[in-house]
N, CA, C and O atoms as CSV, one atom per row, in Angstrom:
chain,resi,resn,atom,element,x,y,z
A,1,UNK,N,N,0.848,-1.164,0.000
A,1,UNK,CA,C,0.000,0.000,0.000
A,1,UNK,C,C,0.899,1.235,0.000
A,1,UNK,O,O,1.823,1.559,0.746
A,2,UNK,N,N,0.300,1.874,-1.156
A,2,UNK,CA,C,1.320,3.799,-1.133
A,2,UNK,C,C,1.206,4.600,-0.031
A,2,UNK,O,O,0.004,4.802,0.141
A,3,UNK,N,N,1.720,5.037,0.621
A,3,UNK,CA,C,1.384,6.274,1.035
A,3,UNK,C,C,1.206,7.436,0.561
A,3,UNK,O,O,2.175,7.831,-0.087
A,4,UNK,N,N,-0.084,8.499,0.659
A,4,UNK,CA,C,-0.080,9.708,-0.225
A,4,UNK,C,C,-0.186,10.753,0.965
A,4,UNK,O,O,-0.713,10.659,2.074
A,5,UNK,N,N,0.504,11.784,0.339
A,5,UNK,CA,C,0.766,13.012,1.092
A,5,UNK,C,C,-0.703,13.311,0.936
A,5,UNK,O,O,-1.673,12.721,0.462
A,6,UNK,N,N,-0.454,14.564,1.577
A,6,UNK,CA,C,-1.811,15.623,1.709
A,6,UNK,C,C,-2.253,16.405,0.492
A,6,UNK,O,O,-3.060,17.332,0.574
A,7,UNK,N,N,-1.629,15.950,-0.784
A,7,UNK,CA,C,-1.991,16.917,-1.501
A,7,UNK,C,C,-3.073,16.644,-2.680
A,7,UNK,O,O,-2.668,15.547,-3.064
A,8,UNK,N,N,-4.153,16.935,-3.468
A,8,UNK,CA,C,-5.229,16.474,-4.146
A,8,UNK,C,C,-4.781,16.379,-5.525
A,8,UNK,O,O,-4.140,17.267,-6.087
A,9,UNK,N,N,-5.115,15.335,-6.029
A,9,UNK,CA,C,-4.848,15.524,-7.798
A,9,UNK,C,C,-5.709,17.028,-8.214
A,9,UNK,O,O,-6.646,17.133,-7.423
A,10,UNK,N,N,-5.688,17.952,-8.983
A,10,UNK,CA,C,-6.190,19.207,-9.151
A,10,UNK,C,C,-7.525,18.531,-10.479
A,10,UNK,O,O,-7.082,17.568,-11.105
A,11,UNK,N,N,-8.438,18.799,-10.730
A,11,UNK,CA,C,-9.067,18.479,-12.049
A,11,UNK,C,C,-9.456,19.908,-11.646
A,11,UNK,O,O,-10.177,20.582,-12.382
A,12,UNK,N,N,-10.374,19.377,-14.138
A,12,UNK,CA,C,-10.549,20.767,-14.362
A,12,UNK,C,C,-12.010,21.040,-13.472
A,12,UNK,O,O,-12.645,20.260,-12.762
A,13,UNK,N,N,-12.252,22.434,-13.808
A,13,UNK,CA,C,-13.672,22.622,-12.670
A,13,UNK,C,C,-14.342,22.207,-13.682
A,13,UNK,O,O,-13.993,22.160,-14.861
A,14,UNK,N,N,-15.715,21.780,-13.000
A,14,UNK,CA,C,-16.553,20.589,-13.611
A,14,UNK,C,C,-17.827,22.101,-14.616
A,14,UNK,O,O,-18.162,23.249,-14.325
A,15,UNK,N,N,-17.990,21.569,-15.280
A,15,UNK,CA,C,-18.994,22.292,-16.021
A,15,UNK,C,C,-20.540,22.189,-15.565
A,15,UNK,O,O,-21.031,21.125,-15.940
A,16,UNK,N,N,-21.252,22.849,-14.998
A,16,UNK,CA,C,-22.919,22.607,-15.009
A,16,UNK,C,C,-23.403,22.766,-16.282
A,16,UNK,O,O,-23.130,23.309,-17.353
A,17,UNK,N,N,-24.442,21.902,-15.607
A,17,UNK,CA,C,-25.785,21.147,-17.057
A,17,UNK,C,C,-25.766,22.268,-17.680
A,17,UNK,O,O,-25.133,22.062,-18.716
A,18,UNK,N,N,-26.118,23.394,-17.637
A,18,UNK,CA,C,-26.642,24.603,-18.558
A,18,UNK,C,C,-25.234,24.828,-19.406
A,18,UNK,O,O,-25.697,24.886,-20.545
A,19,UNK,N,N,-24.714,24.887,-19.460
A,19,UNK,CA,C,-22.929,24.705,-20.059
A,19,UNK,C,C,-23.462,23.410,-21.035
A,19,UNK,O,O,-24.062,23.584,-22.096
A,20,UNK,N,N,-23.221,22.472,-20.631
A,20,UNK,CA,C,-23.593,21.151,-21.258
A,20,UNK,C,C,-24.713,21.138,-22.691
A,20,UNK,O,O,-24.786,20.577,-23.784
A,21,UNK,N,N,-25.297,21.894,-22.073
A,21,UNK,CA,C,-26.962,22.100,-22.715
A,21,UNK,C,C,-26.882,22.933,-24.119
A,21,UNK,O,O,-27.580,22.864,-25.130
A,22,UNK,N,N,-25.777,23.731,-23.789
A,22,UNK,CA,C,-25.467,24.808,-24.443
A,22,UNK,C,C,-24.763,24.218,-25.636
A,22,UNK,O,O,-25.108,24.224,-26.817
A,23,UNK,N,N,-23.414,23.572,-24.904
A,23,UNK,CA,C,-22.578,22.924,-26.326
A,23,UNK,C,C,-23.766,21.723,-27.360
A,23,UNK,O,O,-23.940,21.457,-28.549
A,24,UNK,N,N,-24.181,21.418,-26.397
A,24,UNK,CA,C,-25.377,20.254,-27.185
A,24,UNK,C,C,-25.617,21.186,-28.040
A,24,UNK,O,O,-25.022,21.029,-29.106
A,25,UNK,N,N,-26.412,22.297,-27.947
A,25,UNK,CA,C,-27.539,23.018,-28.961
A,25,UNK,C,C,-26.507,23.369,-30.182
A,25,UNK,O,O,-26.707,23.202,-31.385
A,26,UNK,N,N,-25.295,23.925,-29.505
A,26,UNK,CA,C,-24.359,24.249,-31.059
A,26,UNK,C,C,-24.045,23.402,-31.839
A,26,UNK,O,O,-24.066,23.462,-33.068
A,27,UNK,N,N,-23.671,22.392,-31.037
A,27,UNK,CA,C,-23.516,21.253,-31.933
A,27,UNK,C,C,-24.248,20.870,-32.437
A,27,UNK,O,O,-23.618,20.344,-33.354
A,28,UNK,N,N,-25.275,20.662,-32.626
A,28,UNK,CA,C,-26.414,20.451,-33.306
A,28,UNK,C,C,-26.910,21.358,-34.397
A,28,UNK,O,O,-27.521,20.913,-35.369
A,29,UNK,N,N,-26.658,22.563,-34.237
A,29,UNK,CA,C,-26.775,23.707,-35.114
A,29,UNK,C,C,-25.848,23.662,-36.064
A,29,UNK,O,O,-26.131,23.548,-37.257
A,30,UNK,N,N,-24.401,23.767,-35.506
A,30,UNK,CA,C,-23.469,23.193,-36.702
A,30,UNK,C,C,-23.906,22.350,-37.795
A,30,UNK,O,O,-24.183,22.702,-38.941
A,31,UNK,N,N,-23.942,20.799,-37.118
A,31,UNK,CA,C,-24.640,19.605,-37.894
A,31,UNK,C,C,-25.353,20.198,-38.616
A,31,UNK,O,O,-24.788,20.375,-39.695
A,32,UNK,N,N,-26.580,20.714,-38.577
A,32,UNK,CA,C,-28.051,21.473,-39.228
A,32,UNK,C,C,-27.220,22.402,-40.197
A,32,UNK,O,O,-27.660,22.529,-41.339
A,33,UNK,N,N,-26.069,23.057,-39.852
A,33,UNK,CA,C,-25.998,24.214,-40.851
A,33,UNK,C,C,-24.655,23.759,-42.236
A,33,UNK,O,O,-24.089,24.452,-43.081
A,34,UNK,N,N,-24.564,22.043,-41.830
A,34,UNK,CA,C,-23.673,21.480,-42.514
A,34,UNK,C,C,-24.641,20.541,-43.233
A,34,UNK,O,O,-24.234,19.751,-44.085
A,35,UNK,N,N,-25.711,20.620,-42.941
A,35,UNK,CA,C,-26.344,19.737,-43.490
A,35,UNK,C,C,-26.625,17.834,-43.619
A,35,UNK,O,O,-27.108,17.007,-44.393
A,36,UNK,N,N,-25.998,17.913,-42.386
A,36,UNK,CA,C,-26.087,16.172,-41.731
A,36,UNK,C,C,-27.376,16.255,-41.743
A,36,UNK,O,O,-28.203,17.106,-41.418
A,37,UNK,N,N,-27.400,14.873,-42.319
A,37,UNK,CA,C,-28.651,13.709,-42.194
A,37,UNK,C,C,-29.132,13.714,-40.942
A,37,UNK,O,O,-28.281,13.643,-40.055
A,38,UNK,N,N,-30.874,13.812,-40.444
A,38,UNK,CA,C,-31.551,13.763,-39.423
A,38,UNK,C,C,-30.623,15.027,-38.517
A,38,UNK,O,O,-30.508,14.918,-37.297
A,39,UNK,N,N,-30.132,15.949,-39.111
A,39,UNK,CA,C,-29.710,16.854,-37.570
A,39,UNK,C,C,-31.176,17.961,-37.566
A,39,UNK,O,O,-31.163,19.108,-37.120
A,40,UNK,N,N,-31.979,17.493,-37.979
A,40,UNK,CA,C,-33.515,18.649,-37.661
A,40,UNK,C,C,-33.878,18.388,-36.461
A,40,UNK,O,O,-34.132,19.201,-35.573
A,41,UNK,N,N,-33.921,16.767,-36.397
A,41,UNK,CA,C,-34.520,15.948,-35.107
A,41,UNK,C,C,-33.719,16.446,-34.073
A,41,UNK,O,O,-33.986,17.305,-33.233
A,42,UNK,N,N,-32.444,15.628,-34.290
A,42,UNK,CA,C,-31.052,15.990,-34.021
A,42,UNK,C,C,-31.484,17.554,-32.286
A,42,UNK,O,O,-31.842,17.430,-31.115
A,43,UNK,N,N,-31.130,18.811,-33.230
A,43,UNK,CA,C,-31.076,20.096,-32.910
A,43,UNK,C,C,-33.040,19.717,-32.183
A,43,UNK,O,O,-33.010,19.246,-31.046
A,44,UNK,N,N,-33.966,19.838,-32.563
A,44,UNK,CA,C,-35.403,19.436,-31.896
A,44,UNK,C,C,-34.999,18.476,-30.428
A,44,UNK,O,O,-35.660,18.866,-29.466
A,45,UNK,N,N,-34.536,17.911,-30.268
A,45,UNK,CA,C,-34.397,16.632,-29.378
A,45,UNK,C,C,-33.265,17.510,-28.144
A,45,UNK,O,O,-33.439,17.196,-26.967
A,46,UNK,N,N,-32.350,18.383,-28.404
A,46,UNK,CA,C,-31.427,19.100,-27.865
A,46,UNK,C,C,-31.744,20.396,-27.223
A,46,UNK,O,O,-31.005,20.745,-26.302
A,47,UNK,N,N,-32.739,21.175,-27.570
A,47,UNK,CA,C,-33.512,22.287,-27.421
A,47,UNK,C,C,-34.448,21.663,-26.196
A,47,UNK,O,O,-34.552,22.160,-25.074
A,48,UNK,N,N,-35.090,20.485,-26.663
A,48,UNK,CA,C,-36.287,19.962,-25.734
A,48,UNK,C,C,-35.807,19.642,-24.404
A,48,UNK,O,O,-36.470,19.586,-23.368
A,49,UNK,N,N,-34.747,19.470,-24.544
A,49,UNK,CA,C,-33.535,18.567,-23.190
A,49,UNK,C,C,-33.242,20.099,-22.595
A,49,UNK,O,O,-33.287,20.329,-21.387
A,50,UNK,N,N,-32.995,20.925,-23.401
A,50,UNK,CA,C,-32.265,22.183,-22.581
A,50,UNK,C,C,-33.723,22.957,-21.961
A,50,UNK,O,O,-33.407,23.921,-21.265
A,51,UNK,N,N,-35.161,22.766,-22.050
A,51,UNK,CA,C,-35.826,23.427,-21.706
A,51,UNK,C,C,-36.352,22.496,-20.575
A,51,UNK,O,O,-36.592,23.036,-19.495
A,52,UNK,N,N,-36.529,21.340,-20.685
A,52,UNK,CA,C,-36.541,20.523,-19.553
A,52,UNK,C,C,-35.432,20.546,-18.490
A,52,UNK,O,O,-35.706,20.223,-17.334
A,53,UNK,N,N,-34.446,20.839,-18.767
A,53,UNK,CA,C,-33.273,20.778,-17.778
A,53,UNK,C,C,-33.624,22.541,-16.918
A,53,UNK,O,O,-33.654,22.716,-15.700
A,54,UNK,N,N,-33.871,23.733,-18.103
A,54,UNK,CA,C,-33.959,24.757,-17.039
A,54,UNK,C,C,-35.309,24.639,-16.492
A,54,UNK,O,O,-35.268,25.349,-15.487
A,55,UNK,N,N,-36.186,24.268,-16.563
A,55,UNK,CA,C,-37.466,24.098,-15.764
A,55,UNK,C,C,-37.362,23.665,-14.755
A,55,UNK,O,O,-38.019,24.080,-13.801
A,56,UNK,N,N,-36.077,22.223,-14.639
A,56,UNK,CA,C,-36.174,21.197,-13.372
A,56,UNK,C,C,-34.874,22.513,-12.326
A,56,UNK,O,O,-34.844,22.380,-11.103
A,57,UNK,N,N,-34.346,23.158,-12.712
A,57,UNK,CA,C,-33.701,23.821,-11.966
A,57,UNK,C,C,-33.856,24.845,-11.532
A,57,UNK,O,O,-34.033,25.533,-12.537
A,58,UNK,N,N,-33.955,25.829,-10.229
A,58,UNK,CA,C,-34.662,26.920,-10.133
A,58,UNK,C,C,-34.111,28.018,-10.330
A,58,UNK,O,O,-34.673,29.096,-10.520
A,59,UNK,N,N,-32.306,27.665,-10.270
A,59,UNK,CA,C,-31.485,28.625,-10.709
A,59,UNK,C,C,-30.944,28.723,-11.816
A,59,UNK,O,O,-29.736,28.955,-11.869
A,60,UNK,N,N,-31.599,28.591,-12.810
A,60,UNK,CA,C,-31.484,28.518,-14.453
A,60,UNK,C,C,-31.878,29.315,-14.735
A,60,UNK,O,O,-32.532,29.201,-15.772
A,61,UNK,N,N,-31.833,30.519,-14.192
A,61,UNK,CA,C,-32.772,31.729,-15.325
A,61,UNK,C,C,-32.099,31.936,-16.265
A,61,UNK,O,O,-32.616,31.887,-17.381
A,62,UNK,N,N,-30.320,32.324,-16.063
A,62,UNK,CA,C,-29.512,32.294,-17.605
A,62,UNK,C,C,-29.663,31.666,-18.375
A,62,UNK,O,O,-29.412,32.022,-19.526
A,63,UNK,N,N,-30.155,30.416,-18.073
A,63,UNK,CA,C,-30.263,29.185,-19.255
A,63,UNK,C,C,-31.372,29.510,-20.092
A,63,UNK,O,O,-31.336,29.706,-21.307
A,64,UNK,N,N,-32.823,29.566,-18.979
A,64,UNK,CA,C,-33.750,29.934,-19.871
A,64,UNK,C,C,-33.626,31.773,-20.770
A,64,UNK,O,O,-33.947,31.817,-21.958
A,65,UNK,N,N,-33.398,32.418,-20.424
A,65,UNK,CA,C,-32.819,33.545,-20.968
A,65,UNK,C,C,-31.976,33.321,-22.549
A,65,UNK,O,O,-32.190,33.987,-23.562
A,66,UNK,N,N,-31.216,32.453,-22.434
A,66,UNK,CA,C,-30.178,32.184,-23.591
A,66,UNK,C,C,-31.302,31.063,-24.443
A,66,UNK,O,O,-31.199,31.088,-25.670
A,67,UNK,N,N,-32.133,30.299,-23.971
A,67,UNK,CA,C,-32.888,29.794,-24.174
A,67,UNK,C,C,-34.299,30.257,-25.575
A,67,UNK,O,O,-34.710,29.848,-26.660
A,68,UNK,N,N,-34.517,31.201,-24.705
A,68,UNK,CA,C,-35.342,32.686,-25.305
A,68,UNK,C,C,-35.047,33.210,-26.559
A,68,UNK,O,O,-35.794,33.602,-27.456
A,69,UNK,N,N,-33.700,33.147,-26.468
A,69,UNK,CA,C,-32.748,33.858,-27.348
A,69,UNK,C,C,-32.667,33.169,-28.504
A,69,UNK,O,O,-32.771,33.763,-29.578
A,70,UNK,N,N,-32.488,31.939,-28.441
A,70,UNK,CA,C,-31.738,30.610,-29.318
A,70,UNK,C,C,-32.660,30.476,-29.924
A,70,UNK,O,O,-32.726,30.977,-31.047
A,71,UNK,N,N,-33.843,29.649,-29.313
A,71,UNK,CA,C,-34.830,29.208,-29.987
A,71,UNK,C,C,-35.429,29.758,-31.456
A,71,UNK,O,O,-35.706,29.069,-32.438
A,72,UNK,N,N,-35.523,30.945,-31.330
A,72,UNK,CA,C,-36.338,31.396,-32.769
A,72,UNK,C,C,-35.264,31.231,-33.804
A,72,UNK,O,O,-35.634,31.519,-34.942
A,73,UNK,N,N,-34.026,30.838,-33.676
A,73,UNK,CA,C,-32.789,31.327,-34.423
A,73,UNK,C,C,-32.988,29.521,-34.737
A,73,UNK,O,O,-33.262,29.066,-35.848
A,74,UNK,N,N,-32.846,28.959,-33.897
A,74,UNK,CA,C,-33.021,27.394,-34.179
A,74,UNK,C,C,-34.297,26.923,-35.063
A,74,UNK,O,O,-34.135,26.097,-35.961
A,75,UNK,N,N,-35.397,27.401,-34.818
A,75,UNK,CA,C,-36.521,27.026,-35.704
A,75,UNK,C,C,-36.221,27.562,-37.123
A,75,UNK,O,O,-36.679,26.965,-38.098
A,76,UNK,N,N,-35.582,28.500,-37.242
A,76,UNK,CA,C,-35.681,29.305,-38.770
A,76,UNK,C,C,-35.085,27.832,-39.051
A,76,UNK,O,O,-35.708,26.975,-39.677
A,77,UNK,N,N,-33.859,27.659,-38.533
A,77,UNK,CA,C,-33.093,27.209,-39.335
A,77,UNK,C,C,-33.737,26.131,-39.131
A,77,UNK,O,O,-34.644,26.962,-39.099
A,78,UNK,N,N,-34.301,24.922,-38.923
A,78,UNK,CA,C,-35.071,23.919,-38.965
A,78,UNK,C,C,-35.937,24.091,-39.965
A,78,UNK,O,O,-35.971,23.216,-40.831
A,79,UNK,N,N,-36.708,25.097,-40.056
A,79,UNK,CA,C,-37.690,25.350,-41.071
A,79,UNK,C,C,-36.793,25.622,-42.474
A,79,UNK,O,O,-37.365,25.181,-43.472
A,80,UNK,N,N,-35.938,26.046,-42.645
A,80,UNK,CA,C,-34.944,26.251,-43.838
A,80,UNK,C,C,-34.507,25.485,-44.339
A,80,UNK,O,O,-34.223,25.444,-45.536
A,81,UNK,N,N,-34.328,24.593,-43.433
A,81,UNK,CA,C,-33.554,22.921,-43.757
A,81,UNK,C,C,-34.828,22.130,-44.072
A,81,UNK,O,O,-34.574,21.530,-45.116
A,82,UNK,N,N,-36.004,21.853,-43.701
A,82,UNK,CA,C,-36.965,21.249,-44.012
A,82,UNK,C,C,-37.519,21.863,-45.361
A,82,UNK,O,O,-37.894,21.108,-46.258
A,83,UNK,N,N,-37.561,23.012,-45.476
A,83,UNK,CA,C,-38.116,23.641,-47.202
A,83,UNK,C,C,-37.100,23.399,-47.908
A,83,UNK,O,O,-37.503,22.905,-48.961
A,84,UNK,N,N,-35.530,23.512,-47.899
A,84,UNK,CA,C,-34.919,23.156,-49.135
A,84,UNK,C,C,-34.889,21.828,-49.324
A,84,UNK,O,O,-34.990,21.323,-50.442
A,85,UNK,N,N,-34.720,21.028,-48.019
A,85,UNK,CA,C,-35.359,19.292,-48.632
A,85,UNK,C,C,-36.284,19.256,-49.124
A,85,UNK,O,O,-36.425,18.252,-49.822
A,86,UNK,N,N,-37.057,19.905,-49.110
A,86,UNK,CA,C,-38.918,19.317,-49.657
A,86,UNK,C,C,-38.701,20.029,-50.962
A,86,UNK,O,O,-39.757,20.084,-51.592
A,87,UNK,N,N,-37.693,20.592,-51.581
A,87,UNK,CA,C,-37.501,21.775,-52.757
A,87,UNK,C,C,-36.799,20.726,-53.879
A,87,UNK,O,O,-37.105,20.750,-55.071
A,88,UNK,N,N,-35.858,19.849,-53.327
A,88,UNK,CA,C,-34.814,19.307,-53.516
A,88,UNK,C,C,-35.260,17.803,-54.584
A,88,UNK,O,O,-34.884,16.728,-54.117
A,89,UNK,N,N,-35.929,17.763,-55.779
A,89,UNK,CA,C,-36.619,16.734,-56.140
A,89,UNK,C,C,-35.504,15.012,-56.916
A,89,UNK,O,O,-35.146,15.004,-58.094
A,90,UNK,N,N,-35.316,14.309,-56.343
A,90,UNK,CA,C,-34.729,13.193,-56.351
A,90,UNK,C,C,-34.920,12.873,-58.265
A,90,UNK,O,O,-35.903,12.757,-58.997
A,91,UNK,N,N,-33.400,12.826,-58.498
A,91,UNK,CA,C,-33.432,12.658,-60.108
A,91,UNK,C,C,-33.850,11.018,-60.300
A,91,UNK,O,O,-33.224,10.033,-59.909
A,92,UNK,N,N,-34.980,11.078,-60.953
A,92,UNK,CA,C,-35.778,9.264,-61.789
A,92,UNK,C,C,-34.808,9.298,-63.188
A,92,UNK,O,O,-34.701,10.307,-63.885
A,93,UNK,N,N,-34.001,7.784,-63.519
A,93,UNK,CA,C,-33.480,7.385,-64.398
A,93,UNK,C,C,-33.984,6.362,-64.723
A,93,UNK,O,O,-33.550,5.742,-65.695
């Protein structure tokens, strides 16, 4: 058995959910604005998680705030990505 001094391994400081929530949504937006397969759902499924997460917390007002913010910027682009697919007509040979 080692003996260990008094001193702590250091880690990095841990990130809270709303942090978490956050990189989710970009990442997902990226995907969406690169045009990956299923990232509509994708970015939908990530938004839904970040509004459930600031609801369950009482000190999330930043979250929901940034929340506020995001959202209409996220639907365009969902809706943009869903009209140029539906625009987009599959060549018959």
């Amino acid at each position: 058995m080692t003996v260990r001094n008094g001193t702590a391994r250091s880690r990095p400081p841990r990130r809270n959910h709303g942090e978490q929530f956050k990189d989710e949504v970009y990442r997902q937006m990226f995907r969406l604005e690169a045009g990956r397969p299923g990232a509509e759902l994708d970015l939908t499924m990530a938004l839904l998680r970040a509004w459930l997460a600031s609801d369950s917390d009482p000190g999330a007002s930043k979250s929901r705030e940034w929340l506020k913010k995001i959202c209409p910027i996220c639907l365009l682009m969902i809706e943009a990505s869903k009209q140029a697919s539906s625009s987009v007509q599959p060549c018959i040979q």
